[in-house]
C-alpha positions in Angstrom: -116.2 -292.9 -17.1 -116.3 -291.6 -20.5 -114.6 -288.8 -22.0 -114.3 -286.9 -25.1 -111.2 -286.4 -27.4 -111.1 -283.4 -26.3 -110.6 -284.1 -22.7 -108.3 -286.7 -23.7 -106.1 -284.7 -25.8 -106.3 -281.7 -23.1 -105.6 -284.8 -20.1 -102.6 -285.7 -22.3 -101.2 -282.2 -22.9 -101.9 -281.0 -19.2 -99.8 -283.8 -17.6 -96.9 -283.2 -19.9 -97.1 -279.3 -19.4 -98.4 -278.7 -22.3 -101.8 -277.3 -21.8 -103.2 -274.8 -20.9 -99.4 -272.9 -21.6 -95.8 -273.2 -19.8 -95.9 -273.7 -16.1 -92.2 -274.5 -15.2 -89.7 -271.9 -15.0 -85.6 -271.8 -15.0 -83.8 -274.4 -14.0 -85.4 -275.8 -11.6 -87.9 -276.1 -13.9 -86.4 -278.2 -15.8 -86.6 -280.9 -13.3 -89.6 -280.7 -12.4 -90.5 -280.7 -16.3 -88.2 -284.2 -16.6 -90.2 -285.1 -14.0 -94.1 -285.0 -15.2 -92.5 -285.8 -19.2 -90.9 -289.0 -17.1 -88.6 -289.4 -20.5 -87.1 -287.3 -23.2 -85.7 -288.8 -26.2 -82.4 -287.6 -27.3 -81.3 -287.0 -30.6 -77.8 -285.3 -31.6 -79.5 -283.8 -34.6 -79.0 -280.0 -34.3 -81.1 -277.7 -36.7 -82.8 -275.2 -34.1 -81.5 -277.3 -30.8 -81.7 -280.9 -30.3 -84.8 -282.6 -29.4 -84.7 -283.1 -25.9 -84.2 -279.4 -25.9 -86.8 -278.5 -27.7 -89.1 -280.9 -25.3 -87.5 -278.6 -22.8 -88.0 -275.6 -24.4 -91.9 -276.0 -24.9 -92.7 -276.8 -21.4 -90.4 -274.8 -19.3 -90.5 -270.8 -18.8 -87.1 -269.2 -19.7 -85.3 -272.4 -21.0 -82.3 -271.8 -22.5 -79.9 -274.6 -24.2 -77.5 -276.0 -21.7 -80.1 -276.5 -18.6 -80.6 -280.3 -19.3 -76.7 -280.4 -19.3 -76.5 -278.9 -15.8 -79.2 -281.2 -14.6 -77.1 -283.9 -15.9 -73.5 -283.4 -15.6 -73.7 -280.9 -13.0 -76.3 -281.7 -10.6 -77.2 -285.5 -11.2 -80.6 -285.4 -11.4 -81.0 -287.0 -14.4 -79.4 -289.6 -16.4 -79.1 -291.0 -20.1 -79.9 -294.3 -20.6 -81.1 -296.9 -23.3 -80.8 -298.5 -26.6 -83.1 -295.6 -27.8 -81.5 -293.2 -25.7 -83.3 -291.2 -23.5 -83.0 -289.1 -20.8 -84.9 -289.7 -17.3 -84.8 -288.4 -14.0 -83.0 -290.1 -11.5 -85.7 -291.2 -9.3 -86.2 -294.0 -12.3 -82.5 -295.4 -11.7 -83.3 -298.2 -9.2 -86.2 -299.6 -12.0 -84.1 -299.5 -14.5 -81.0 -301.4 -12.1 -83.8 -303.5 -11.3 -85.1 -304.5 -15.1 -81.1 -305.0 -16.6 -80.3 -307.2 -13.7 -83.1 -309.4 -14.8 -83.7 -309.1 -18.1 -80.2 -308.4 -19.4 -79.5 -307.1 -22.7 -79.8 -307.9 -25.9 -78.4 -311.4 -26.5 -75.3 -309.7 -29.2 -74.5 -307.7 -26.4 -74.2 -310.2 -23.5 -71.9 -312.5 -26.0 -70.1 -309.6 -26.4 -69.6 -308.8 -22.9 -68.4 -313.0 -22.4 -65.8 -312.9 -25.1 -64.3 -309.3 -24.2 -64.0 -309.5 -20.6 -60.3 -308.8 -20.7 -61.3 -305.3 -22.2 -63.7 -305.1 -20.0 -62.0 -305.1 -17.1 -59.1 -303.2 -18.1 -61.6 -300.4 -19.3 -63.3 -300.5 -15.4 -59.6 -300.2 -13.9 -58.8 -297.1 -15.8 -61.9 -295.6 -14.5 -61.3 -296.5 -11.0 -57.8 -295.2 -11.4 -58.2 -291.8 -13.4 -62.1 -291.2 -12.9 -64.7 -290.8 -16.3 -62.8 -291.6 -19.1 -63.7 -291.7 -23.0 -63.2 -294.0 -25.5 -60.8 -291.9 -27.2 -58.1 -291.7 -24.4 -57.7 -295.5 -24.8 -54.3 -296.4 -27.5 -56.1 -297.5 -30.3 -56.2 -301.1 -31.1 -57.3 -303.4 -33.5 -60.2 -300.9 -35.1 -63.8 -302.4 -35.3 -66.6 -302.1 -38.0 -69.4 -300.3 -35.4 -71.1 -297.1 -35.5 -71.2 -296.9 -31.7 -67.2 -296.6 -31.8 -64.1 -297.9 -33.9 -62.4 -299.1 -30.8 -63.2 -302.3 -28.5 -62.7 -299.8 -25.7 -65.6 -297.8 -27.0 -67.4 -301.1 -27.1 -66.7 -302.3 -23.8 -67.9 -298.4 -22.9 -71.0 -299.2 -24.4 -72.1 -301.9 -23.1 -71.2 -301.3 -19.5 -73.5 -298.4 -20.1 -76.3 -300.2 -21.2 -75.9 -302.7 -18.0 -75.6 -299.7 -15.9 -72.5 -300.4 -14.7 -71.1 -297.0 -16.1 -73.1 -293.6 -16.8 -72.2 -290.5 -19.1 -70.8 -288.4 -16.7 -70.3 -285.5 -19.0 -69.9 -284.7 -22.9 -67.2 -282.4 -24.4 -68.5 -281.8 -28.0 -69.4 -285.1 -29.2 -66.9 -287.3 -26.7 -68.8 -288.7 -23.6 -66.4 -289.5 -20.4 -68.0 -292.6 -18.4 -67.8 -293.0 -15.3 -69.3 -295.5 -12.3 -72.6 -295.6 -11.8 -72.0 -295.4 -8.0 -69.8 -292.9 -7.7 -72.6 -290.2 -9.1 -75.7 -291.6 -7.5 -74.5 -293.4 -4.9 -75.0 -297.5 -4.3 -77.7 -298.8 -6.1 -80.4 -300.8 -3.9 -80.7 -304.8 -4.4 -83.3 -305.4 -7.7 -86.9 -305.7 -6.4 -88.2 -309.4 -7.5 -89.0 -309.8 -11.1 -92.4 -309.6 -11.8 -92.6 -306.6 -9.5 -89.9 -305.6 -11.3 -92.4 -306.4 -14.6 -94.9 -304.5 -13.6 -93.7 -301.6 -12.4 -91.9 -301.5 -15.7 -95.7 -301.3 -17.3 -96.6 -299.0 -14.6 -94.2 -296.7 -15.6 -94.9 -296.9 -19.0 -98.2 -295.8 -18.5 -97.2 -293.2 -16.1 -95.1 -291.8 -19.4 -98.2 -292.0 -21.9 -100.7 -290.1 -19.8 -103.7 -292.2 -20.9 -103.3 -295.2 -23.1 -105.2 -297.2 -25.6 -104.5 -300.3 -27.3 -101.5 -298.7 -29.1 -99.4 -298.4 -25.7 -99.3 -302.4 -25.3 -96.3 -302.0 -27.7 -94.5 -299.8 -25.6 -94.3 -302.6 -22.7 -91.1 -303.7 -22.2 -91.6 -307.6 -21.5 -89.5 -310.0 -22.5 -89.4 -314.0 -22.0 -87.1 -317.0 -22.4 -84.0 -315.2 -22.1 -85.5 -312.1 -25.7 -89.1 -312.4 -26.8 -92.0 -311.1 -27.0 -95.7 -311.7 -25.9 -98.3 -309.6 -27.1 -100.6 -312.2 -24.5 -97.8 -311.0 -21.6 -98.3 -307.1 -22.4 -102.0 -307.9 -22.1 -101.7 -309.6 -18.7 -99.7 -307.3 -17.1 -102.2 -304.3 -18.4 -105.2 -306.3 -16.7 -102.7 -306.9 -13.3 -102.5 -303.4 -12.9 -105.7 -302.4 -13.1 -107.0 -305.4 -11.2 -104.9 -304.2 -8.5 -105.7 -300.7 -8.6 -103.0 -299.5 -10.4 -104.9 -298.4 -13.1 -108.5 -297.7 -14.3 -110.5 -297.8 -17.1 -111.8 -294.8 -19.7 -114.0 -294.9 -22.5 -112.8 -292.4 -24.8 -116.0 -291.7 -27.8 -115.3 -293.2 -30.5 -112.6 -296.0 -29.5 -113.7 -299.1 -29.4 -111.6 -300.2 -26.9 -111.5 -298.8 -23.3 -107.8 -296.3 -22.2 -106.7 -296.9 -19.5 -104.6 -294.2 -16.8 -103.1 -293.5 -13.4 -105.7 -294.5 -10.7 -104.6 -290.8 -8.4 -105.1 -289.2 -11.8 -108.8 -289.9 -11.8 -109.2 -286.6 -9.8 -107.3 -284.4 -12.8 -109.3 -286.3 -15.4 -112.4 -285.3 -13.8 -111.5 -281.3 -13.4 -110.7 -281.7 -17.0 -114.0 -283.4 -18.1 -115.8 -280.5 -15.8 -114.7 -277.8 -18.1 -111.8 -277.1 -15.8 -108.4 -276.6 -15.1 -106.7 -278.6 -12.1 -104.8 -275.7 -10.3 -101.5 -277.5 -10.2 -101.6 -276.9 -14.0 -102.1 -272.9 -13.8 -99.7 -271.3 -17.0 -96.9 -268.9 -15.8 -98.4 -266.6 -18.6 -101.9 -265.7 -19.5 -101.5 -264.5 -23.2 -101.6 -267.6 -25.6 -98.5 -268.6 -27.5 -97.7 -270.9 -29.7 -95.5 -274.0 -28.8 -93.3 -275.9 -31.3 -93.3 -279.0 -30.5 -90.4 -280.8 -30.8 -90.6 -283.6 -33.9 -90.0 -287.0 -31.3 -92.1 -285.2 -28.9 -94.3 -288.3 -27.2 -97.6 -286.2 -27.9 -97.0 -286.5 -31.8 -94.1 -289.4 -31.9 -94.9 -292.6 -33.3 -98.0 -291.7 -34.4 -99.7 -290.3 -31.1 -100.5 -287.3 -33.4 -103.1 -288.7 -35.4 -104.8 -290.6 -32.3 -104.6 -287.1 -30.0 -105.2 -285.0 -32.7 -106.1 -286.2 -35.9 -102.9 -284.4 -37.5 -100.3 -286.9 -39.7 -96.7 -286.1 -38.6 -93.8 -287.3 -40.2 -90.2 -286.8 -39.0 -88.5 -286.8 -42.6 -85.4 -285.8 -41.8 -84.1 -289.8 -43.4 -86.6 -289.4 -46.3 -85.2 -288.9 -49.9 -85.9 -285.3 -50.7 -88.2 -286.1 -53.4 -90.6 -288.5 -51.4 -90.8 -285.7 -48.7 -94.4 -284.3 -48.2 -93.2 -281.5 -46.2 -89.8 -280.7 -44.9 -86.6 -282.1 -43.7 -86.8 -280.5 -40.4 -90.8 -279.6 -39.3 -91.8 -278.6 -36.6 -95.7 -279.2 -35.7 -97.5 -276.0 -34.4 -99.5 -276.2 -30.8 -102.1 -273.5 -29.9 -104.2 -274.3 -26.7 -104.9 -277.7 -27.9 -104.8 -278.2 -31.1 -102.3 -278.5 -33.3 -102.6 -276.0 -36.6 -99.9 -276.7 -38.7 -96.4 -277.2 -39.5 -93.3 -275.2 -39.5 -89.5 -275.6 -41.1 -87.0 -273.3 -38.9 -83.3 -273.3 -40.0 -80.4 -271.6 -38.3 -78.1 -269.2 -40.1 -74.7 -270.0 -39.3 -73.8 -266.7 -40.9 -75.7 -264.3 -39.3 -77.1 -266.1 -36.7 -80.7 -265.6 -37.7 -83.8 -267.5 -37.4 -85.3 -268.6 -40.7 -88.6 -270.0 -41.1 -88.4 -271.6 -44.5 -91.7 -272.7 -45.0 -95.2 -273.6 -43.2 -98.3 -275.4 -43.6 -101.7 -274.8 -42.1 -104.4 -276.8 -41.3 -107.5 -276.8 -43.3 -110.3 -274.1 -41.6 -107.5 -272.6 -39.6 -107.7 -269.0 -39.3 -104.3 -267.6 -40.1 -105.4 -264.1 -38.4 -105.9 -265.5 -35.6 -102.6 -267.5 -34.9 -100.7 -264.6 -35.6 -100.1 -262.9 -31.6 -99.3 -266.8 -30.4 -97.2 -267.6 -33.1 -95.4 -264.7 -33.0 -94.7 -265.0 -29.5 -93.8 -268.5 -29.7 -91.5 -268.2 -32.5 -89.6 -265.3 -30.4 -89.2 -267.7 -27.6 -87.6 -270.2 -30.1 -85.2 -267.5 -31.1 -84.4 -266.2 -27.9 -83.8 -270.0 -26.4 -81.4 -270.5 -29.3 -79.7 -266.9 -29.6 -80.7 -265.8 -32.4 -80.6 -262.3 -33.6 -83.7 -262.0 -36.0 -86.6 -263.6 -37.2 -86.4 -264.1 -40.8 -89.7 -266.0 -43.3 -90.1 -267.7 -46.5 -92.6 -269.5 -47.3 -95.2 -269.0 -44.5 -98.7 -267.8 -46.2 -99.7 -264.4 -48.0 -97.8 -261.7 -47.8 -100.0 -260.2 -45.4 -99.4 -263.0 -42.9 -95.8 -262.4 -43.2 -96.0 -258.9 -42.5 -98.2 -259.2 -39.8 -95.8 -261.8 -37.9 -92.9 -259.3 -38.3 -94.8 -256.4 -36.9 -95.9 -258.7 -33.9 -92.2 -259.8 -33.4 -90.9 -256.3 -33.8 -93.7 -255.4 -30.6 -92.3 -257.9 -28.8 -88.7 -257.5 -29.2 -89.3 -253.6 -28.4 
């Protein structure tokens, strides 16, 4: 089969609830949301919400700050996990047992782990005598030179939680409390064996990307003789899966070498390719709206924007102010399926407002015409954040900004 980029970008979009607009609402919602996105990466960085709310945010109908922390501390559907940390929904858990109890952790860590056992074990018996603890409740010790925490306690913490042993089991401000793994989800199975264990690792990889090229070899987690890692293993297990049915091949124009997605996605690929949209992704809304997507969003992280949609995106939030070719905090702009520019939203802690600094169009974008989505979308922003007003800077002519506060004003009335 071959497809265009658009079908690939709009194949991409749909099965992250992207495209054609929001299909999720509320809470439960949200989970089905964590569910199609697979992962959400977290990031404590707060400037108009954290990421993983913002990934939230743009999918789900109604989202409002704190959902993802009743999915996870209330209800247990979800879990963070990872050195990257992300969040997943539980149904994931058992893999993820499956891949640590194999493939371990970093080789730092696990010396760690051998020459702090004592700490280790004292840290576990607190937490099967008192229930989710934090690192901070331990008498501190001799301090330690790591960002993860000043205490061996916080240490031991940490890597419990990257074995699995131990899960966040809520947050107050920036303190997690760990507790056992078992005691929220319940026992964990035995691993599966470990190339199953391999490739359903890949598998679920793919499952995350949508429809992957070349570039998603990288994001296989293989490793081999106890850390490394084969390009020539990524490769294998790619073929594997599509060998056994796992997977199938799509020529996308232009590529020169062949995607590859879902085998039961075929179906929604081909409604897409026929001009159409598969019913199970039918928008809760007709009217078109701009989404903001968030900036570690997987449809424009790590450089999926320029391959989806030929659009450089650059989170420069670590870049020196004067190498910055945009903002510290940007926001890229989706309408329907394209992405038309760039925005820089800051929160007034003052007032509470909404400021949008600055934005950037796209060359041959039609500013007129983004005005009713963009306007909607930023007063979704604002009410998902609780903020009182809209305010601009920078955005275009004075005519576009006038136009955006007479939209807003409609809506808010």
């Amino acid at each position: 089969m071959e497809i265009s980029k658009e079908v690939e970008r709009r194949f991409v979009l749909g099965l992250q609830g992207l495209w054609p607009g929001r299909r999720w609402k509320g809470r439960t919602g949200a989970r089905a949301a964590l569910q199609a996105c697979r992962r959400v990466q977290v990031d404590p960085l707060n400037v108009v919400g954290q990421n993983q709310d913002l990934v939230l945010g743009s999918r789900v109908d109604g989202y409002r700050h704190g959902d993802l922390d009743a999915l996870l501390y209330e209800r247990h559907d979800a879990y963070e996990f990872g050195g990257g940390m992300s969040v997943f929904p539980k149904e994931t858990l058992p893999l993820h047992c499956s891949w640590v109890h194999h493939e371990g952790l970093p080789l730092r860590w696990e010396k760690w782990y051998r020459e702090n056992l004592p700490v280790v074990r004292r840290v576990l018996k607190a937490i099967d005598e008192t229930g989710p603890v934090a690192p901070e409740e331990f008498p501190t010790g001799p301090r330690v030179e790591d960002y993860r925490s000043t205490r061996r306690e916080g240490l031991a913490l940490y890597v419990l939680w990257r074995r699995l042993d131990v899960l966040i089991h809520h947050r107050e401000g920036q303190r997690k409390f760990y507790d056992r793994t078992e005691r929220m989800f319940g026992p964990r199975p035995d691993p599966a064996p470990r190339p199953e264990t391999a490739d359903a690792m890949a598998f679920e990889t793919f499952t995350w990307l949508g429809m992957s090229g070349r570039y998603g070899l990288s994001y296989l987690r293989t490793q081999e003789d106890g850390r490394g890692r084969s390009a020539i293993t990524r490769r294998q297990i790619r073929q594997r899966l599509i060998d056994d049915g796992r997977l199938v091949e799509v020529r996308v124009q232009g590529e020169r070498a062949p995607y590859v997605i879902r085998a039961d996605r075929l179906p929604l690929l081909e409604t897409v390719a026929a001009g159409e949209v598969p019913r199970a992704w039918k928008p809760v809304h007709d009217p078109p709206e701009a989404v903001l997507l968030a900036p570690l969003d997987v449809v424009v992280g790590r450089g999926r924007a320029k391959d989806l949609f030929d659009f450089e995106h650059r989170w420069e939030v670590y870049t020196p102010p004067s190498k910055r070719r945009w903002g510290y905090y940007v926001l890229p702009i989706l309408i329907g399926d394209r992405l038309v520019g760039r925005l820089e939203p800051r929160r007034d802690r003052a007032n509470g407002d909404l400021r949008i600094a600055r934005a950037w169009w796209e060359e041959g974008i039609d500013r007129a015409r983004v005005v009713e989505p963009l306007a909607r979308g930023l007063k979704r922003l604002a009410d998902s954040v609780g903020a009182r007003a809209i305010t601009f800077g920078e955005v275009g002519p004075d005519s576009l900004r006038d136009s955006l506060r007479r939209e807003i004003r409609g809506l808010a009335g």
